[in-house]
Residue, then its C-alpha position, 0 to 999 in steps of 0.5 A: x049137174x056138175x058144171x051147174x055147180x062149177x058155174x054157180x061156184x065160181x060166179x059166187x066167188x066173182x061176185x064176193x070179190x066185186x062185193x069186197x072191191x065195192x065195200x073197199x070203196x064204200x059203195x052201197x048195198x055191198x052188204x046185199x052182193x055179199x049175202x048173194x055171192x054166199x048163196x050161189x057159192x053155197x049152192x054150187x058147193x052143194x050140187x058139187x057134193x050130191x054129184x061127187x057122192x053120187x059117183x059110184x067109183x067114189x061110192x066104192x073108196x068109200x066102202x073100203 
């Protein structure tokens, strides 16, 4: 699950900085690549968080 989340991560991260190249150059639709860069982006940092605080050494510095 974790390099699920790496991989939506980055492909969110690629996709908003071709939605900033295309908005630079007035393209259209841009407004629609940067709502879904955003999402992927944020799902990816989601699923990295539900696995990081699911890592039990993680658990226990958490307890101390």
């Amino acid at each position: 699950m974790a390099w699920l989340g790496v991989v939506l991560l980055s492909l969110g991260a690629v996709l908003w900085l071709l939605g900033a190249l295309f908005t630079i150059q007035h393209w259209p639709m841009t407004g629609m690549l940067f709502l879904f860069s955003a999402m992927l982006g944020c799902t990816g940092l989601l699923m990295l968080m539900v696995k990081v605080l699911r890592y039990p050494p993680f658990k226990d510095f958490l307890d101390s």
